[in-house]
N, C-alpha and C positions, 0 to 999 in steps of 0.2 A: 356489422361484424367485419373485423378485420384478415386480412389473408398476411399470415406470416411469412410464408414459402411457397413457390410454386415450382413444380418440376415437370421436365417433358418425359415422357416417356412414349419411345417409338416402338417398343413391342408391342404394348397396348395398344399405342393411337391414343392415347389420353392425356390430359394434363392432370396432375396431382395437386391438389392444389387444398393445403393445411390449413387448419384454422385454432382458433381454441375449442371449436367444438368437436375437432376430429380433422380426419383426411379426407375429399370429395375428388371422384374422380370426374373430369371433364373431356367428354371424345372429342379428336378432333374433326370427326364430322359437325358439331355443331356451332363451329367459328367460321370466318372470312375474312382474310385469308385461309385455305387449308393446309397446315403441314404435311408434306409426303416426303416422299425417302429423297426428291429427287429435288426438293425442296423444299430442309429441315430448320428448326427452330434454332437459331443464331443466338439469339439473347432471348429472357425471359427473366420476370419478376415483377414482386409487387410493385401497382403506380403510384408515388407517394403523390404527385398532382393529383391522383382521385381519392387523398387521404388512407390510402391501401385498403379500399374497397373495390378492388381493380387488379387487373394485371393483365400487363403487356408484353404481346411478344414479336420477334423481328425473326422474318424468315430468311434464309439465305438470297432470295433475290432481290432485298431490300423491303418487300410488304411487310407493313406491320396492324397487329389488332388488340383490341383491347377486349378483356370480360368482367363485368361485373359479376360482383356474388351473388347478387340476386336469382342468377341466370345459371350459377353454379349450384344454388339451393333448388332453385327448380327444376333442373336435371335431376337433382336426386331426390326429389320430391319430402324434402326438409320437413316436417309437423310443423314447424312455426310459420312456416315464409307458408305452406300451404292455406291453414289458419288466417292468415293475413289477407291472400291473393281473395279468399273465399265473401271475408267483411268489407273487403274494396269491390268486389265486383257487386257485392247486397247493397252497396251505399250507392255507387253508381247507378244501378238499377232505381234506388228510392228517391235519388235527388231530378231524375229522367221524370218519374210520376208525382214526385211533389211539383214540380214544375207545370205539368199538363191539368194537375188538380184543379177544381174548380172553387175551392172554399182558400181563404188568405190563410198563411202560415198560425195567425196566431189562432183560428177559428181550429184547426189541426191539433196547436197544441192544448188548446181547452179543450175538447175531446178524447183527448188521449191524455188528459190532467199528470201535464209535464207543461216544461216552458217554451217559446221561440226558440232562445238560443240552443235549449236544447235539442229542438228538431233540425236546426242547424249543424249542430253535432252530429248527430245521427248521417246528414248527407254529407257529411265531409268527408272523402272518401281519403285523405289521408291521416285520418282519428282512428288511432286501431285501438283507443279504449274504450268503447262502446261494447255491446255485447250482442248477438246472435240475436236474443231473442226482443229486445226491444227493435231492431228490423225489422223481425218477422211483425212484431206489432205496429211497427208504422206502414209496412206493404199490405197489410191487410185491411185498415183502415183506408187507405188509396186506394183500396180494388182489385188489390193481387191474390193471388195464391202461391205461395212461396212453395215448390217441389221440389224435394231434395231426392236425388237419387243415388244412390251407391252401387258403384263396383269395383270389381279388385283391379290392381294395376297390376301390369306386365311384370314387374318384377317379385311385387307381393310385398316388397321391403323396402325399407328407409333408404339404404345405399344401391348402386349400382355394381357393385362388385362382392358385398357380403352375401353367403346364397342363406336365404331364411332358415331363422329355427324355427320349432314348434312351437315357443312363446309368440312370436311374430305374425305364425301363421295361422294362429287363433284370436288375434288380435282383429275388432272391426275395421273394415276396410274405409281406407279415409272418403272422404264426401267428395264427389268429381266434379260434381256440375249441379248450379242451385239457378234454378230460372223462374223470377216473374211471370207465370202464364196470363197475363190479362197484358203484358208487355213486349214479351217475347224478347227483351234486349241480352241474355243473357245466351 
């Protein structure tokens, strides 16, 4: 995702920072350098060196920092980039115990009548077209028990600044933390 604009804003303490999918507010508690009154953002905008996946700012005493959007979707707890964080940290966990496993990959994938490469796929933790459940399928076969648990998050909502409606707040609460208990890596 690209960052078209980004703006300071010293009332808030946030950076604004637009996309095509909307406006995400960024505090400036969660960079480094910190902007404060008594040393304020000088320049600021998208970094076209990081392809404008990025933006950089320069504070009055010369520090400067960068953010990627990554880091601005996870502040706001994005559905997709969440969705993403959740199949990287399952593949990571399943490439940990295909690893320790004691049968060779292809003995795994005849067992689970799929291919090599595809249990390859499955641990590539930068393949986000894979799906939930053929993980949960390969961690189980390895020894795991995949535990998901849910709770609501601090703000209850998509953004950091919209306050929920009642569609929002009947909505399931997204999934926080999914851990291998025969591994504990999560």
């Amino acid at each position: 995702m690209k960052i078209e604009t980004v703006t300071a804003n010293g009332r808030k303490r946030a950076f604004e920072v637009e996309t095509a999918k909307g406006t995400f507010p960024f505090p400036y508690a969660n960079v480094d350098p910190t902007p404060s009154g008594k040393d304020p953002v000088i320049s600021l905008g998208p970094d076209h060196e990081l392809g404008n996946e990025a933006f950089t700012y320069q504070l009055q005493s010369g520090k400067e920092g960068s953010v990627h959007i990554d880091s601005v979707l996870e502040i706001n707890r994005d559905p997709a980039l969440m969705a993403d964080l959740l199949l990287y940290k399952l593949s990571l966990a399943a490439k940990q115990q295909l690893a320790r496993h004691a049968e060779p990959v292809r003995v795994v994938a005849t067992n689970l009548e799929t291919s090599p490469a595809q249990i390859y796929r499955l641990v590539d933790p930068t393949n986000y077209t894979k799906s939930f459940s053929q993980l949960v399928r390969l961690l189980n076969y390895l020894g795991c028990d995949v535990d998901v648990s849910i709770s609501r998050t601090e703000h209850g909502h998509r953004r950091g600044v919209a306050s929920p409606t009642a569609a929002s707040a009947s909505r399931k609460a997204p999934v926080r933390h999914v851990a291998p208990t025969a591994s504990g890596v999560l």
